[in-house]
N, C-alpha and C positions, 0 to 999 in steps of 0.2 A: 436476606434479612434486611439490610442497607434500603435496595428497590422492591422490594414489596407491591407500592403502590405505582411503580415509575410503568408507564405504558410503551413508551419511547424505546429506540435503538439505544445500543450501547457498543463504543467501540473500544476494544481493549487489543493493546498492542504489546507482543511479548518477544525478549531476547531468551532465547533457550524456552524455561519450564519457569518463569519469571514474567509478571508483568510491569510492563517500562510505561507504559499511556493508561488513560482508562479516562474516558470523554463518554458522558452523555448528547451523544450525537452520531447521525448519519455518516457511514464513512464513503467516499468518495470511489474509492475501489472498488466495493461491494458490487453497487450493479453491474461492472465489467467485470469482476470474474464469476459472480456466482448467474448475471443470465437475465435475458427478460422475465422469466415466468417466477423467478425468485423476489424480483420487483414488484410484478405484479400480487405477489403472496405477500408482499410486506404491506400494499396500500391496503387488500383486502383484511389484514391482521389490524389496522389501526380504522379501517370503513366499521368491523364487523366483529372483531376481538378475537377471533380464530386464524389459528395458523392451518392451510390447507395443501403446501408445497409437497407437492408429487415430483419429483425430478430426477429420471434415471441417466437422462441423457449428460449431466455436467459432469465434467471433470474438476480434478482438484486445477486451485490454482496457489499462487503465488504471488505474493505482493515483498519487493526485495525496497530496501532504503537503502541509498547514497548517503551516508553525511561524511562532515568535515568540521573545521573549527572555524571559527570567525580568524578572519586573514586568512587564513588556507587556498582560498581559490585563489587564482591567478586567471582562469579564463574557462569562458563557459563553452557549452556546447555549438559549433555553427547550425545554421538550420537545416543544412543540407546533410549534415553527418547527423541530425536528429532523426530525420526522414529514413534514413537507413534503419539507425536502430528499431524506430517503431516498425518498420516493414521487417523486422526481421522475424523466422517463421517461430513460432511457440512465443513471443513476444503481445501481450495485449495491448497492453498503451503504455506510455511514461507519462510522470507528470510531474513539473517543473515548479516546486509551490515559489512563490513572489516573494521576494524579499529586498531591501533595499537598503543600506545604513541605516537609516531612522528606523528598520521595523527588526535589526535581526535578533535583538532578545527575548520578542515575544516568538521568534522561531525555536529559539536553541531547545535540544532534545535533551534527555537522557543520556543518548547515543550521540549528542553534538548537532551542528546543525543541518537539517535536512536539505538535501539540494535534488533529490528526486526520491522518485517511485515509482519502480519496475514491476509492473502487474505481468506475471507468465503465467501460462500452463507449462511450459517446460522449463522446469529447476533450472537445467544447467546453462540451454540460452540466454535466461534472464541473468545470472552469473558473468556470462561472458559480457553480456550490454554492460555489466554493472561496472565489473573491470574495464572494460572500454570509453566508457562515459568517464571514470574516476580520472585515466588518462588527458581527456577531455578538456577537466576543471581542475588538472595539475597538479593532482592528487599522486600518491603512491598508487600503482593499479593492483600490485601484489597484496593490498593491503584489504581488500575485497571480493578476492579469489574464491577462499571457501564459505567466509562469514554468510551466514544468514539471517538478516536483522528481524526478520516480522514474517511469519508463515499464516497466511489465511487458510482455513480446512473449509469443508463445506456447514454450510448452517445447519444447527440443529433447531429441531422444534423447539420454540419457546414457551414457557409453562406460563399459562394465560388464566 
Protein backbone atom coordinates (compact mmCIF):
# COMPACT_ATOMS: atom_id res chain seq x y z
CA UNK A 1 0.00 0.00 0.00
CA UNK A 2 2.84 2.53 1.42
CA UNK A 3 5.38 1.41 -1.92
CA UNK A 4 3.05 0.94 -4.54
CA UNK A 5 4.84 2.92 -6.76
CA UNK A 6 8.65 2.37 -5.22
CA UNK A 7 10.64 0.21 -7.78
CA UNK A 8 13.72 0.14 -5.55
CA UNK A 9 14.97 -2.70 -2.93
CA UNK A 10 13.86 -2.63 0.33
CA UNK A 11 15.71 -3.83 3.29
CA UNK A 12 13.85 -4.71 6.34
CA UNK A 13 15.56 -6.18 9.46
CA UNK A 14 13.67 -8.27 12.04
CA UNK A 15 14.27 -9.38 15.82
CA UNK A 16 11.84 -12.50 16.22
CA UNK A 17 8.47 -11.99 14.15
CA UNK A 18 9.11 -8.04 14.49
CA UNK A 19 10.47 -5.59 12.46
CA UNK A 20 13.55 -3.46 14.00
CA UNK A 21 14.88 -1.57 10.46
CA UNK A 22 13.18 -0.95 7.34
CA UNK A 23 15.50 1.23 4.73
CA UNK A 24 14.69 1.94 1.30
CA UNK A 25 17.96 0.68 0.20
CA UNK A 26 20.23 -2.02 -1.19
CA UNK A 27 21.58 -4.19 1.65
CA UNK A 28 25.13 -5.03 1.65
CA UNK A 29 24.69 -8.76 2.65
CA UNK A 30 22.29 -9.64 0.06
CA UNK A 31 24.65 -10.41 -2.79
CA UNK A 32 26.91 -12.58 -0.40
CA UNK A 33 24.36 -14.77 0.63
CA UNK A 34 21.82 -14.99 -1.83
CA UNK A 35 24.56 -15.42 -4.97
CA UNK A 36 25.61 -13.95 -8.27
CA UNK A 37 22.72 -15.15 -10.28
CA UNK A 38 20.21 -13.47 -7.57
CA UNK A 39 22.38 -10.18 -8.44
CA UNK A 40 22.19 -10.49 -11.54
CA UNK A 41 18.01 -11.05 -11.39
CA UNK A 42 17.94 -7.90 -9.50
CA UNK A 43 19.92 -5.64 -12.39
CA UNK A 44 17.65 -7.40 -14.91
CA UNK A 45 14.40 -6.51 -12.39
CA UNK A 46 15.23 -2.81 -12.55
CA UNK A 47 17.03 -2.97 -16.70
CA UNK A 48 13.56 -4.70 -17.66
CA UNK A 49 10.77 -4.78 -14.59
CA UNK A 50 10.61 -8.60 -14.36
CA UNK A 51 11.83 -10.72 -11.75
CA UNK A 52 13.24 -13.92 -13.62
CA UNK A 53 15.48 -15.75 -10.65
CA UNK A 54 15.63 -19.63 -11.13
CA UNK A 55 17.80 -20.73 -8.23
CA UNK A 56 17.95 -24.20 -7.07
CA UNK A 57 21.37 -24.43 -6.16
CA UNK A 58 21.35 -21.52 -2.99
CA UNK A 59 21.15 -22.28 0.41
CA UNK A 60 19.51 -20.46 3.08
CA UNK A 61 21.84 -18.12 4.72
CA UNK A 62 22.17 -16.01 7.70
CA UNK A 63 23.05 -12.68 8.54
CA UNK A 64 23.88 -12.69 12.66
CA UNK A 65 24.57 -8.77 14.37
CA UNK A 66 27.10 -8.03 17.16
CA UNK A 67 25.97 -4.88 19.04
CA UNK A 68 26.78 -3.25 22.10
CA UNK A 69 26.27 0.09 23.91
CA UNK A 70 28.34 3.20 23.30
CA UNK A 71 31.24 2.81 26.01
CA UNK A 72 30.86 -0.94 25.95
CA UNK A 73 33.75 -1.85 23.74
CA UNK A 74 36.88 -1.86 25.28
CA UNK A 75 38.85 -3.42 22.27
CA UNK A 76 38.40 -4.51 18.83
CA UNK A 77 39.05 -7.44 16.92
CA UNK A 78 43.07 -7.90 15.93
CA UNK A 79 43.46 -8.62 12.14
CA UNK A 80 44.87 -11.79 12.44
CA UNK A 81 41.95 -13.21 14.77
CA UNK A 82 39.64 -11.54 12.07
CA UNK A 83 41.17 -13.67 9.27
CA UNK A 84 40.36 -16.66 11.22
CA UNK A 85 36.93 -15.89 11.77
CA UNK A 86 36.30 -15.19 8.16
CA UNK A 87 38.20 -18.46 7.12
CA UNK A 88 36.08 -20.22 9.29
CA UNK A 89 34.08 -23.07 7.40
CA UNK A 90 29.96 -22.05 7.07
CA UNK A 91 31.24 -18.55 7.70
CA UNK A 92 30.57 -15.92 4.49
CA UNK A 93 32.19 -12.73 5.32
CA UNK A 94 31.95 -10.27 8.40
CA UNK A 95 31.58 -6.84 8.30
CA UNK A 96 32.88 -4.14 10.42
CA UNK A 97 30.45 -1.01 9.71
CA UNK A 98 32.90 2.41 10.58
CA UNK A 99 32.27 4.16 13.27
CA UNK A 100 34.14 6.69 15.13
CA UNK A 101 32.94 9.29 18.26
CA UNK A 102 31.87 11.86 16.12
CA UNK A 103 29.55 9.40 14.05
CA UNK A 104 28.11 6.75 16.80
CA UNK A 105 24.63 8.10 17.02
CA UNK A 106 23.93 8.06 13.62
CA UNK A 107 25.03 4.22 14.23
CA UNK A 108 22.95 3.28 17.26
CA UNK A 109 20.29 0.51 16.47
CA UNK A 110 17.23 -0.68 17.94
CA UNK A 111 19.27 -3.40 19.31
CA UNK A 112 22.23 -0.90 20.39
CA UNK A 113 24.95 -0.30 18.44
CA UNK A 114 26.28 -2.38 15.66
CA UNK A 115 29.88 -3.48 15.59
CA UNK A 116 29.45 -6.36 13.10
CA UNK A 117 27.72 -8.73 10.70
CA UNK A 118 28.10 -12.23 10.47
CA UNK A 119 26.70 -13.49 7.09
CA UNK A 120 26.63 -17.77 7.48
CA UNK A 121 25.12 -20.55 5.84
CA UNK A 122 25.60 -22.36 8.87
CA UNK A 123 23.56 -21.06 11.96
CA UNK A 124 25.53 -22.29 14.62
CA UNK A 125 29.24 -21.48 13.11
CA UNK A 126 28.06 -17.89 12.62
CA UNK A 127 26.90 -18.07 16.53
CA UNK A 128 30.14 -19.37 17.59
CA UNK A 129 32.14 -16.31 15.54
CA UNK A 130 29.60 -14.17 17.04
CA UNK A 131 30.31 -15.29 20.78
CA UNK A 132 34.01 -15.14 19.93
CA UNK A 133 34.09 -11.83 18.24
CA UNK A 134 31.75 -10.49 21.32
CA UNK A 135 34.84 -11.66 23.52
CA UNK A 136 37.04 -9.80 21.28
CA UNK A 137 35.34 -6.31 21.76
CA UNK A 138 35.00 -7.14 25.60
CA UNK A 139 31.71 -7.80 25.59
CA UNK A 140 29.88 -10.66 27.60
CA UNK A 141 30.29 -13.71 24.98
CA UNK A 142 27.33 -15.55 27.02
CA UNK A 143 25.33 -12.85 26.02
CA UNK A 144 25.24 -13.85 22.17
CA UNK A 145 25.08 -17.54 22.45
CA UNK A 146 21.72 -18.27 21.36
CA UNK A 147 20.29 -14.80 20.40
CA UNK A 148 19.50 -14.34 16.89
CA UNK A 149 19.48 -10.65 15.70
CA UNK A 150 18.31 -10.70 11.89
CA UNK A 151 17.62 -14.01 9.91
CA UNK A 152 17.88 -13.45 6.01
CA UNK A 153 15.55 -16.35 4.14
CA UNK A 154 15.86 -16.67 0.51
CA UNK A 155 14.12 -13.95 -1.83
CA UNK A 156 10.87 -14.14 -2.90
CA UNK A 157 9.47 -12.93 -6.11
CA UNK A 158 8.52 -9.52 -6.16
CA UNK A 159 5.13 -8.34 -7.41
CA UNK A 160 6.13 -5.97 -10.22
Amino acid sequence: MHLAGYTGMVNMETIGARISAARLRFSGQWPDLYGRKWLAAVVRLHQYGTWDLIDTERAEGYSLNLTGTHGSVSAYPRADTMRAYEATVGVSSIALPFFDEGQTAEHERSGGLQLAVINCFNLEAGMRVRSAMAREFGLPAENYRRRISSVSRPARSPKV
